[in-house]
N, C-alpha and C positions, 0 to 999 in steps of 0.2 A: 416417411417415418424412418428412423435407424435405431435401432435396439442391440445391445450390447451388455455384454462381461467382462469386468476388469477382475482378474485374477492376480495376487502377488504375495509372496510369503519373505519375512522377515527372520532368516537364519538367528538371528541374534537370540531368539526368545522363544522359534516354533509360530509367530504367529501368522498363520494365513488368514485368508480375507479373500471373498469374490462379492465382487459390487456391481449392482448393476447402473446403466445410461441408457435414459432414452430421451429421444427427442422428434418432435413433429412439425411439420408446416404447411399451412392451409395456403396458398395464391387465391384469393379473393377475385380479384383482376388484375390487370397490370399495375393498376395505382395501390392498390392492397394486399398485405402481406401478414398473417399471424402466426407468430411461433409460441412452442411450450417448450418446456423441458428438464428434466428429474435425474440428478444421479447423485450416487453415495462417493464418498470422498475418503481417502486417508492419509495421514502419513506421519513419517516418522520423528522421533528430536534428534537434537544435532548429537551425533553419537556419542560425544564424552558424558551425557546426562546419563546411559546406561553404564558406565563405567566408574558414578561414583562411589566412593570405598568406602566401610565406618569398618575399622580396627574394636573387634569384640573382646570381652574380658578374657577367653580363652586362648586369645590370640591368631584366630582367625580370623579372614579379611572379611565383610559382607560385602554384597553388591545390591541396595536398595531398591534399584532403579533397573535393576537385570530385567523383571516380568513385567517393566508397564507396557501396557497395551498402546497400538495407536491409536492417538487423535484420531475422533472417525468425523463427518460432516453430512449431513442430507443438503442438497439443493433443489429450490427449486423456482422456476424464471418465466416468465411470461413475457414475450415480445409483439412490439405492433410497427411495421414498417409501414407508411406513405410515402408515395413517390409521385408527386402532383407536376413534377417535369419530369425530362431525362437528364437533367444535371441535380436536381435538389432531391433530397432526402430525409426524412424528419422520423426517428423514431423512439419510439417508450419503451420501456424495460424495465418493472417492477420486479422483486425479488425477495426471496425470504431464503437465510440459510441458520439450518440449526447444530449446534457444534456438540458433540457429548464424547465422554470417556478424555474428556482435558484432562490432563498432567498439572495437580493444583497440591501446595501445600498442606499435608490436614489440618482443619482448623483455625487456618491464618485465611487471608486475602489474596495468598500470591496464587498466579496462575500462569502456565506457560504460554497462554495466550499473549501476552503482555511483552514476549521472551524478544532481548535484543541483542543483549551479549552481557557475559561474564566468565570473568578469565580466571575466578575463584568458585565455581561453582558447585555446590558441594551439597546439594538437598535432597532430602527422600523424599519423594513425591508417588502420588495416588490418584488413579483414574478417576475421581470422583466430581471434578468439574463438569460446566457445560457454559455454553455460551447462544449470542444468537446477533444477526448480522440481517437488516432489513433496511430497502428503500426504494427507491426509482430513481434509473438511470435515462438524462434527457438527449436526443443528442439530434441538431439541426445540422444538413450538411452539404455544402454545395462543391461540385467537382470542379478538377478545372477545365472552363471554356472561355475560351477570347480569352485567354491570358492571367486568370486569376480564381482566388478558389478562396473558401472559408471552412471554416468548423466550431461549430459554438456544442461544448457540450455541460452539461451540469448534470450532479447527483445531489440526492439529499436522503441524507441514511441515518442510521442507528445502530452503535455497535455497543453491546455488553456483553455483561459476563457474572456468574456465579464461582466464587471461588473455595477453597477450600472449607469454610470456615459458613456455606451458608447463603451466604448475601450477597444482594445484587450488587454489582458496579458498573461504573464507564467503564470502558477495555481503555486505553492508553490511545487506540484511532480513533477514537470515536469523535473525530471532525464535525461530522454533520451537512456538513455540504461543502462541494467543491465545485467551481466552475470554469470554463475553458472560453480563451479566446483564441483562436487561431487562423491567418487565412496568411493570402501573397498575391504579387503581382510579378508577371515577366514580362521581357520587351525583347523581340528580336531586334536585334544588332547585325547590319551586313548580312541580312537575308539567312543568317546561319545560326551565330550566336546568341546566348541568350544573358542576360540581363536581370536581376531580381532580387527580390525583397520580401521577405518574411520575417513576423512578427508574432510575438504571444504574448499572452499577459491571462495568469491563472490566479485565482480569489480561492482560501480555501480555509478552512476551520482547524488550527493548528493541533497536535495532538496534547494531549494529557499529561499530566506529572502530577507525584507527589508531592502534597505539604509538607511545608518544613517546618520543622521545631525550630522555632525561635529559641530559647530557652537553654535546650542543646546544643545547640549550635553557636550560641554568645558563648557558654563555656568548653567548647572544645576547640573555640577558634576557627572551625570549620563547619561546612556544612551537613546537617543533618536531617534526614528525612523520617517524614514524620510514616511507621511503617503501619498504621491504623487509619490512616486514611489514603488509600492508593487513588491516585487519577482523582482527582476534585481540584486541582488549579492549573490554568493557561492563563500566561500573562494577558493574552486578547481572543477574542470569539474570532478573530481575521486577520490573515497572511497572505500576502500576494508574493511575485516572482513574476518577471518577464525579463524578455530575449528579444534580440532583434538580429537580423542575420541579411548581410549583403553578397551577392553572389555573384560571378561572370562566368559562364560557361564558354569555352571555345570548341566550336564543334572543327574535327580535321575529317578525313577521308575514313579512317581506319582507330583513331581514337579520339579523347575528346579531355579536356584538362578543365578544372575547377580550381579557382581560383574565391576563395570565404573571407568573410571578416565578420565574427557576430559577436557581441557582446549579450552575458548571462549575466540576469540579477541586473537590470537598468534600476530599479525602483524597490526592488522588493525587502525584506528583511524578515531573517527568520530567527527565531527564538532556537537559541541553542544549552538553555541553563539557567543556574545559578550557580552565581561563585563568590567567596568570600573576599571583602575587600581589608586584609590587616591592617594599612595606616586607619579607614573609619572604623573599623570592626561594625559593618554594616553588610548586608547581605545586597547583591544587585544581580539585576538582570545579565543578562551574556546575550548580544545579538551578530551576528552576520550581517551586514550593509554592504559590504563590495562589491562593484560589478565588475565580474571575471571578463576579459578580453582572449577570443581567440581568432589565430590567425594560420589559414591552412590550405596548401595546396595538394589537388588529388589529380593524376592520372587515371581514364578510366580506357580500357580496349576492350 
């Protein structure tokens, strides 16, 4: 068992915070393994959120955003390890996390859960959100012996959120499931070097975006998002990505050079938008297809 105190104070505002962690683990036997474990979470927005300004009739500056509190989060995780060889490994990890005192616009939808970037950012925001993050984490997994190794992992979760204004929503990740393929193969070469191939290929529940005003967006010529329905459209339920990666190790006396070629993105394609097409004045998808090529040599001593 390890129990602990996270102590930390945030000059900006006076705010301090001690949270505690704990965590346990039972050995069953050698093939069985159970873990728990519980801690409180915090932290801060990106600091220009506490710095924005609203100019008052008297003519002094405010600072809206000077006393918000941190994001705080409860965790908590239950694990089960199996180990039915000395190379393989198969374990579960269910999980519940509850998020409160979110940074959420009053009375609107928006919430800084959701938060990704804005180089105009300029909102008074209020601790009054809360959010919550549940599922199981799968993960099979074999090391490497004789030359080769794998990793299959999958989750399948559930991320929302309550925002300003009251009501539930998808958060913007609220994917749903993600899954991994990973393994490789090596060959000694000349009793030294080594030789190899690695490959991935991940499936996974693309994130969230806002609807678009059709309507608004024919008459501005550009795209406009519809701000009463946050997170209800992804072009697909399903996004892949894979990589593939060829290697030569040269082993010397005293160092050792790698010599790569992998190619990212063989197959996959990722939703990157919407963007306005002016010759149709029709609204279209925005995607990523290219597979990136890289090419790299490393010295290692």
């Amino acid at each position: 068992m390890i129990a602990g105190l996270n102590a930390s104070w945030f000059e900006l505002n006076d705010d301090f915070l001690i949270e505690p962690r704990l965590s346990a683990n039972f050995q069953a036997n050698r093939q069985n393994r159970f873990s728990i474990g519980f801690g409180m979470h915090s932290q801060i927005e990106p600091l220009f959120v506490y710095f924005v300004s609203q100019a008052q009739p008297d003519g002094e500056t405010h600072f809206p955003n000077r006393s918000l509190k941190r994001m705080r989060a409860k965790h908590f995780v239950f694990a089960y390890d199996f180990l039915p060889t000395a190379y393989l490994r198969l374990k579960i990890e269910p999980y519940y996390q509850h998020l409160y005192n979110v940074p959420v616009l009053d009375g609107e939808a928006y919430s800084m859960l959701n938060f990704q970037k804005d180089w105009c950012f300029d909102k008074a925001l209020v601790n009054k959100g809360t959010g919550e993050n549940y599922g199981i984490d799968l993960t099979l997994e074999r090391y490497l012996n004789e030359g080769y190794y794998y990793l299959i992992t999958a989750s399948l979760y559930q991320s929302n959120y309550i925002g300003g204004d009251g009501q539930s929503y998808n958060s913007r990740y609220n994917g749903n499931a993600v899954i991994n393929f990973l393994g490789g193969k090596e060959w000694t070469i000349g009793g030294k070097n080594l030789l190899g191939i690695n490959g991935k290929i991940a499936f996974y529940g693309p994130y969230w975006h806002q609807a678009i005003d059709i309507n608004a967006s024919a008459q501005r010529g550009d795209i406009v998002y519809d701000e009463a329905a946050p997170f209800t459209y992804r072009p697909a339920n399903l996004e892949s990505i894979s990589d593939i990666t060829l290697s030569y190790r040269i082993n010397h006396s005293r160092a050792s050079s790698l010599i790569a070629f992998q190619i990212k993105n063989i197959l996959g394609r990722q939703y990157l938008g919407k963007k306005y097409n002016l010759a149709t004045q029709e609204i279209e998808n925005d995607f990523f297809t290219s597979p990136v090529p890289f090419i790299s040599y490393k010295i290692e001593f």
